[in-house]
C-alpha positions, 0 to 999 in steps of 0.5 A: 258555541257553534263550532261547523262551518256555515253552509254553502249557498249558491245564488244563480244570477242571470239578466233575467233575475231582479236585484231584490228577490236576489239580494233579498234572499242572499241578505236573509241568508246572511241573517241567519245565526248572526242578528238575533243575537246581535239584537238580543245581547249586542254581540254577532252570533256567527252567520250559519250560511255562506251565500255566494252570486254565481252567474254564467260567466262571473262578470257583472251583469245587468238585471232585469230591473236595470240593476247591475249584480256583481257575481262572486264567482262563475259557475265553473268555479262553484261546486254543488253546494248545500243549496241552490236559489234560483230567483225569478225568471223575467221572461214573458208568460209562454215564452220558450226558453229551450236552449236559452240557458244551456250553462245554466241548466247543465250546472242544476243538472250537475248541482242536484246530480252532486246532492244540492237541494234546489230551489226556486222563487217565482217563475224559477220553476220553469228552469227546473222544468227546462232541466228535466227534472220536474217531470212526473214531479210536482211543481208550483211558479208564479200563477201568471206561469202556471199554464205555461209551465203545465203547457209547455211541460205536460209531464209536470203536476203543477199546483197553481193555489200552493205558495210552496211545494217540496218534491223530488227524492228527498225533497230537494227541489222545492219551489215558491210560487209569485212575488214575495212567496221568495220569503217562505222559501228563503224561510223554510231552506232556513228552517230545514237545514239549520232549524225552525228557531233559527228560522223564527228569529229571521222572520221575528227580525224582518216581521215576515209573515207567511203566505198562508193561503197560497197564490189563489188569492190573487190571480187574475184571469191567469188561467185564461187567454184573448181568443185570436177567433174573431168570433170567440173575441167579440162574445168575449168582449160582450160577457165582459159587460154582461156577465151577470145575466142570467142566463150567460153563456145561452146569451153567447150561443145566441150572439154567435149563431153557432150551434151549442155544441159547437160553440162550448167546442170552439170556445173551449179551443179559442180560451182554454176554459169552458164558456161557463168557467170564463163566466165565473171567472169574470164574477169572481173577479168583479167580487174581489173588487167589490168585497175590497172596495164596498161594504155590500152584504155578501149575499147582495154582492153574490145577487149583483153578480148573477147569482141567486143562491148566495151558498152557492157563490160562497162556496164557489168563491172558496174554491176558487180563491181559497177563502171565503168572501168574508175573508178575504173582505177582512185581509184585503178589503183592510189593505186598501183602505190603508192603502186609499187612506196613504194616498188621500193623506 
């Protein structure tokens, strides 16, 4: 029978946070060590964590979502606990936010400076990063933010493709990149520290599946931006129609009138990505599209996109998505039919 008393989580609520990777974290927690053996033996095992909201002031406050979160406590009233969660941050990609949340970023600072291991969901990171306390560090967000938080703090590594990266002295800043990746989060705190099988038991119990394959899957020209160089802008709309020509980015040089070089130069400074690059990333995104919604051999999607060596665009695609087109035609090509099949029904 478990005799200690069940660990302190903070959970740190802002406007900026949505209700349900808060709440949502906040009722896994909860779930820990009281459910599986409700379910097994009918009886509440006793809960292992003790979460708690903290926000700046501890009043009620409006989400992100339009959801009013009540806070337990502020975050003067709190002391470092074992663990901090910070959900995502609603915020708009490559929007600053030095001195936005100076409360909050001085309790991180005290929380990881008093022993807490800090963890973030989604665009969390950023806070961490605003903290100091990801530099030389590295790091995963969201992969809408990954450029932004590589951009905006050089002295970070980030990891776009990983869906979950522990750094730091022992580890104590652990951060889960976009959308639901809050779940391997929420999974792996429970696992390190009350154990793997009480972290099998919430996963079994809310049939959690883990992000295998990382975030790769499924950023969309995230990577790349709309050029604000008239010039650029107009051989940007015009690959978006023609990208598998032969011959692209000559194509573009053409269009443009400038020399090559400094064409691939102002491209470059214009997008943040080579001409060639912004051309594979076209492709490949139009082969995401056409390996969920066709049944069009690999090859002959490669061949429609402007690639003539089918092993070539295979082990582009595995590069740059993180599976294989065969792959993700079964993980994702399925889901869309079931999805198709919802909507039809």
């Amino acid at each position: 029978m478990r005799t200690e008393p069940p660990l302190p989580i903070a959970i740190l609520a802002m406007a900026e946070t949505t209700a349900s990777t808060l709440y949502g974290m906040y009722d896994l927690f909860m779930s820990a060590g009281r459910d599986w053996p409700l379910l097994m033996d009918g009886t509440p095992g006793a809960p292992l964590f003790a979460p708690v909201v903290v926000s700046r002031e501890g009043r009620p406050l409006r989400a992100a979502n339009g959801v009013t979160l009540t806070p337990d406590r502020a975050l003067v009233d709190c002391p470092p606990p074992a663990a901090v969660c910070v959900p995502e941050l609603a915020v708009v990609p490559g929007e600053s936010i030095a001195g936005r949340f100076p409360a909050e970023i001085d309790w991180l600072r005290a929380c990881h400076a008093g022993g807490s291991l800090l963890a973030t969901a989604c665009s969390g990171a950023v806070m961490l990063a605003e903290a100091g306390l990801l530099d030389g560090e590295d790091a995963t967000t969201h992969w809408g933010f990954c450029a932004h938080l590589a951009r905006e703090y050089p002295a970070v590594r980030v990891h776009p493709q990983r869906a979950l990266v522990a750094a730091g002295e022992g580890q104590r800043l652990v951060m889960a990149g976009g959308g639901t990746t809050w779940l391997d989060l929420a999974l792996y705190l429970i696992a390190r520290l009350a154990g793997v099988d009480e972290a099998m038991h919430v996963a079994r119990l809310n049939l959690i599946d883990w992000h295998h394959s990382g975030q790769q899957p499924f950023a969309r020209l995230a990577r790349s931006r709309q050029a604000e160089d008239a010039l650029i802008a107009d051989c940007q709309a015009w690959i978006a129609d023609n990208y598998q020509r032969p011959t692209p980015v000559a194509a573009m040089v053409a269009r443009s009138g400038l020399p090559e070089r400094s064409f691939k130069r102002r491209f470059q400074l214009a997008t943040g990505m080579s001409p060639m690059e912004y051309v594979h990333t076209l492709r490949l995104e139009e082969a995401k599209q056409m390996l969920e919604a066709s049944t069009l051999a690999v090859e002959a999607v490669a061949l429609e996109l402007g690639y003539e060596d089918a092993s070539f665009f295979n082990r582009l695609f595995r590069r740059e998505v993180g599976l294989t087109p065969a792959a993700y035609r079964r993980r994702f090509g399925g889901m869309r039919r079931a999805l198709q099949a919802v909507q039809t029904s």
